[in-house]
C-alpha positions in Angstrom: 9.4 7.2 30.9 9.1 6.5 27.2 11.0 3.8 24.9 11.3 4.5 21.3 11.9 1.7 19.0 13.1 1.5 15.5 11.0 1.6 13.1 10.4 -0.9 11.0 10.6 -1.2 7.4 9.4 -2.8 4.3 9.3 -2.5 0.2 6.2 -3.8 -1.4 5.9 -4.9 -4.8 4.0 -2.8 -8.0 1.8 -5.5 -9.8 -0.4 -3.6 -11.8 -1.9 -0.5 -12.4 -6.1 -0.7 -13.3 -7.3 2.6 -14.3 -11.0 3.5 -13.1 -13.9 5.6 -14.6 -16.2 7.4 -12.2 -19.7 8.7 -12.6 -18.4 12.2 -14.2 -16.4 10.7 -16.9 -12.8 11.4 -14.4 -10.3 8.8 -14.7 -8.5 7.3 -11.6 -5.2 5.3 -11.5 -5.4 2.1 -9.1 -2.4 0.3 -7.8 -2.6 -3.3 -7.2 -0.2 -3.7 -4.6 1.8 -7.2 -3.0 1.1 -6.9 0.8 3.8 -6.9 3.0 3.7 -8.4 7.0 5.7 -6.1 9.4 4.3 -7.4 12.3 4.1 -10.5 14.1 0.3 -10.8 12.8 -0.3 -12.2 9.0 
């Protein structure tokens, strides 16, 4: 026998976006991110 729960759900925050330059001249977009807890764990 299985038991499905719901899902759970959160919306995180967009603080910034830092913009990276590797070792071939490409460019990568970051995201810096707010965490958020879903669990019981923090």
């Amino acid at each position: 026998m299985a038991f499905k729960f719901k899902a759970r759900q959160g919306t995180s925050k967009l603080l910034n976006v830092d913009f990276q330059v590797g070792r071939t001249g490409s460019i990568t977009p970051v995201a810096k991110i707010e965490p958020v807890y879903i669990g019981a764990l923090r």
